[in-house]
LUMROSE-797778 format. One record per residue (C-alpha): residue in one letter; z, x, y. Coordinates in steps of 0.1 Angstrom, whole numbers, plus 5000, padded with zeros to 4 digits. Layout:
N
AZXY ...
//
This chain:
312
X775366964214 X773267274213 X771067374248 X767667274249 X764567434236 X761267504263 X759367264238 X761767024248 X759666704261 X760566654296 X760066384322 X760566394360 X760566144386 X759866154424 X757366444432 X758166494469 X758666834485 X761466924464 X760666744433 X756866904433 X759167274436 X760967194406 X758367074385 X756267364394 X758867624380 X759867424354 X755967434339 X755567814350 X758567824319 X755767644296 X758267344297 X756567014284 X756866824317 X755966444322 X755566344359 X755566014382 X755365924415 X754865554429 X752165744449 X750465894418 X748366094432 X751166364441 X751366304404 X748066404395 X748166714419 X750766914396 X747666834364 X746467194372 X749367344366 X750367214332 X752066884341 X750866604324 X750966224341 X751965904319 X750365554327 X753865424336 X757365484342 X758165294308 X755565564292 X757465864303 X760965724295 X759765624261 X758765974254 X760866214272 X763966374262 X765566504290 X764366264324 X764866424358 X764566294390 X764866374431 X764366054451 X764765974484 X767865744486 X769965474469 X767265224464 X764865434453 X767465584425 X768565194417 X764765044413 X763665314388 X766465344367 X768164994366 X766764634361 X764464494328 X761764764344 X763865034349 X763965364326 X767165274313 X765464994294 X762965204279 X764465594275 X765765624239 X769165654226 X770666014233 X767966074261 X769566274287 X769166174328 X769466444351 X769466234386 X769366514412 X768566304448 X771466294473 X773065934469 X776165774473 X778565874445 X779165514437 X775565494424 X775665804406 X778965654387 X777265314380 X773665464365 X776065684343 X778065364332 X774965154325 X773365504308 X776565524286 X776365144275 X772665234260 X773965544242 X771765764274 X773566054289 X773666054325 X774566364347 X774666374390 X773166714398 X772766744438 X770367004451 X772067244478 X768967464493 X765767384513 X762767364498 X761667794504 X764967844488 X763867634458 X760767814453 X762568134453 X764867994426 X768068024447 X769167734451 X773067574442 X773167264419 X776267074422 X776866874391 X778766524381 X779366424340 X780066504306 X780366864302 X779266904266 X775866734283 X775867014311 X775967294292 X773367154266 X771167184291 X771867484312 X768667654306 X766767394331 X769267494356 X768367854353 X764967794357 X765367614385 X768767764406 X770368094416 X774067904401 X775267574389 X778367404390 X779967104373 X782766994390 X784266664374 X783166304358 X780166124370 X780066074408 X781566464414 X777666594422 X776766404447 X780066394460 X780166714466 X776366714478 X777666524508 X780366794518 X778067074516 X775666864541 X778766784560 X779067164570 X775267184573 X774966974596 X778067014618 X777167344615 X773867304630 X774967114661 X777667374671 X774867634666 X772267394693 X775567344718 X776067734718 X772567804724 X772667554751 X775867684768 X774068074768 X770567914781 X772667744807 X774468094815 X771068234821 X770868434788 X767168494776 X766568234752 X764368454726 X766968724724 X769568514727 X768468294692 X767668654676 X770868784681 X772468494669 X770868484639 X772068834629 X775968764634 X778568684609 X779468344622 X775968174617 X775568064580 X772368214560 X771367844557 X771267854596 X769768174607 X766368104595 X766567794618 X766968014647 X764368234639 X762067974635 X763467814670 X762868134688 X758868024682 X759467594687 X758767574652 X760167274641 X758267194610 X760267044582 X761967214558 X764566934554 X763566664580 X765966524605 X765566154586 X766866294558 X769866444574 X770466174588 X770065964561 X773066174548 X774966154579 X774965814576 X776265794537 X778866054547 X780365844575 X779865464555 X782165684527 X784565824552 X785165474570 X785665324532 X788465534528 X790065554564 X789465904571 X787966004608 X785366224612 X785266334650 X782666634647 X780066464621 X780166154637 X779166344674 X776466554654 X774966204638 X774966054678 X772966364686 X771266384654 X769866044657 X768766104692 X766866404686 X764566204667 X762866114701 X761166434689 X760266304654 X761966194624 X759766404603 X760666724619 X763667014608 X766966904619 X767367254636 X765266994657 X769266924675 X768467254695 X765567134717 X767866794718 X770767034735 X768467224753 X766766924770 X770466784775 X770867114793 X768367044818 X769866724830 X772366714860 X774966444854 X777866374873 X779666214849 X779966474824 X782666384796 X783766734791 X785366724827 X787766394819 X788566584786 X789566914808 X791766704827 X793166504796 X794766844780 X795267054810 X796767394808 
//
C-alpha cells in the first residue's frame, strides 16, 4: 500500500485536549480533516482553522479515508465504533482506523477483528506525551497492527509526533501505552515521597523542587511537574482522573494474569486519595497529597512495623 497523500480525506473523532492538538496540526499540514464531538460545539471551534464538521458520525465515516480518534476510555471507543450505529457500519471497505485513546488492549484487539471482518483496517496507536508536548510535535506514538497499514500512513505520524513505533499485532499499542503510564506514574509518587521526606528534613521547599528538577534521576516527563509545583500550580496537563483511570486498567490486567504490582498499586491508593484536591487537576497533584500526609503525626506509622520486619 503506498503512504497517504495531504489531500487524503480525513476524519477524527473525540476533540478533547489532545484530540483538539492533533487536529490542529494536522490542518496547519492543509490535511482535509472531518471532526466530531458528542459535544459539537468543540467541533465547531476547530471551523476557523480549516476543519470542517459533518452532521453525524455516519457522515464522516461515510466519507473519510483514514478515521482517527482519542476518546476517553473503553466505552467511549466501543459506542462509536461498534453496534448498527457505530462507524464500522458506515466507514467503506479499505478505510483505515487509527484508534489513538488509552484502552484496554482487549478492545483494541476486538475493534481490529470486527474492522477486518468489514474489509476496514484498524491500527492501536497510544499517545505517550502531555498535551504541551503534543503541540510542540514531540510526542511518542506507540502502535498495534498490520504493518504494511502503518507505514502507509506514516506521514500523519510525522505531523503529529517527534517518533513512532509499531511494536506487534493489534492490542501491542495500547499495551504498551499502559507500561509507559506504569513508569509515569510510579515515577511520580516516588518523586511526591522524596519531596516529602526533604520537607520533613527541613529542606526549603522551593529550592528543594528546583534542584530536583535539574538532576539525572527525575524523568524529563517529571521535571516540569516540579517546576510547576514549586508555584502550587496544579492545573491539568493530564488530570489525575485520567491517571487513574489508567491505574485502574493497568492493575484489572495485571490481576487477570497473576502478576503483583506492589509500587503501582500503592501509587493508585495515593493517587485516588489525592483527588480530595480534584479529579480534574495534574496528577503531579500526589505531591501536595504527600506533603499534607507530611504534616500529620501518627503513631502508627507502617514504615516502623516494616523496619522491624527486615531488621539489619
Amino acid at each position: 500500500m503506498n503512504r497517504i497523500e495531504a489531500s487524503t480525506q480525513l476524519g477524527f473523532i473525540g476533540i478533547g485536549a489532545m484530540g483538539s492538538r492533533i487536529v490542529r496540526r494536522l490542518l496547519a499540514r492543509r490535511y482535509n480533516v472531518t471532526v466530531y464531538d458528542s459535544d459539537r460545539t468543540r467541533a465547531e471551534s476547530l471551523i476557523a482553522d480549516g476543519a470542517t464538521v459533518p452532521n453525524s458520525l455516519a457522515d464522516l465515516a461515510s466519507k473519510a479515508k483514514i478515521i482517527l480518534s482519542c476518546l476517553t476510555d473503553d466505552m467511549a471507543v466501543e459506542g462509536v465504533y461498534l453496534g448498527q450505529n457505530g462507524i464500522l457500519a458506515y466507514a467503506a471497505t479499505g478505510a483505515i482506523i487509527i484508534e489513538m485513546s488509552t484502552i484496554r488492549p482487549e478492545t483494541s484487539r476486538e475493534l481490529a477483528r470486527q474492522g477486518g471482518d468489514r474489509g476496514i483496517h484498524v491500527l492501536d496507536v497510544a499517545i505517550s506525551g502531555s498535551t504541551p508536548v503534543m503541540e510542540q510535535g514531540m510526542v511518542t506514538l506507540l502502535g498495534g497492527g498490520e504493518a504494511e497499514i502503518f507505514a502507509a500512513v506514516e506521514p500523519i505520524f510525522e505531523t503529529i509526533a517527534k517518533q513512532y513505533f509499531l511494536l506487534g499485532p493489534s492490542g501491542s499499542g495500547t499495551a504498551a501505552k499502559l507500561v509507559v503510564n506504569t513508569l509515569l506514574g510510579v515515577g511520580m509518587q516516588a518523586i511526591a515521597e522524596a519531596c516529602a521526606l526533604g520537607e520533613k528534613q527541613g529542606l526549603d521547599r522551593k529550592q528543594l523542587l528546583t534542584v530536583l528538577s535539574k538532576t539525572a534521576v527525575v524523568a524529563p516527563a517529571h521535571s516540569g511537574k516540579l517546576l510547576r509545583a514549586v508555584h502550587d500550580d496544579y492545573s491539568p496537563q493530564f488530570p489525575l482522573r485520567l491517571m487513574n483511570k489508567d491505574f485502574r486498567l493497568i492493575l484489572e490486567i495485571a490481576s487477570n494474569l497473576r502478576l503483583e504490582l506492589p509500587a503501582t498499586e500503592a501509587a493508585f491508593r495515593i493517587n485516588s486519595d489525592a483527588s480530595v484536591f480534584g479529579p480534574d487537576q495534574d496528577f503531579s497533584i500526589v505531591i501536595r497529597e504527600m506533603e499534607s500526609r507530611a504534616q500529620e503525626q501518627d503513631s502508627t506509622n507502617p514504615i516502623v512495623r516494616t523496619l522491624e520486619r527486615y531488621p539489619s
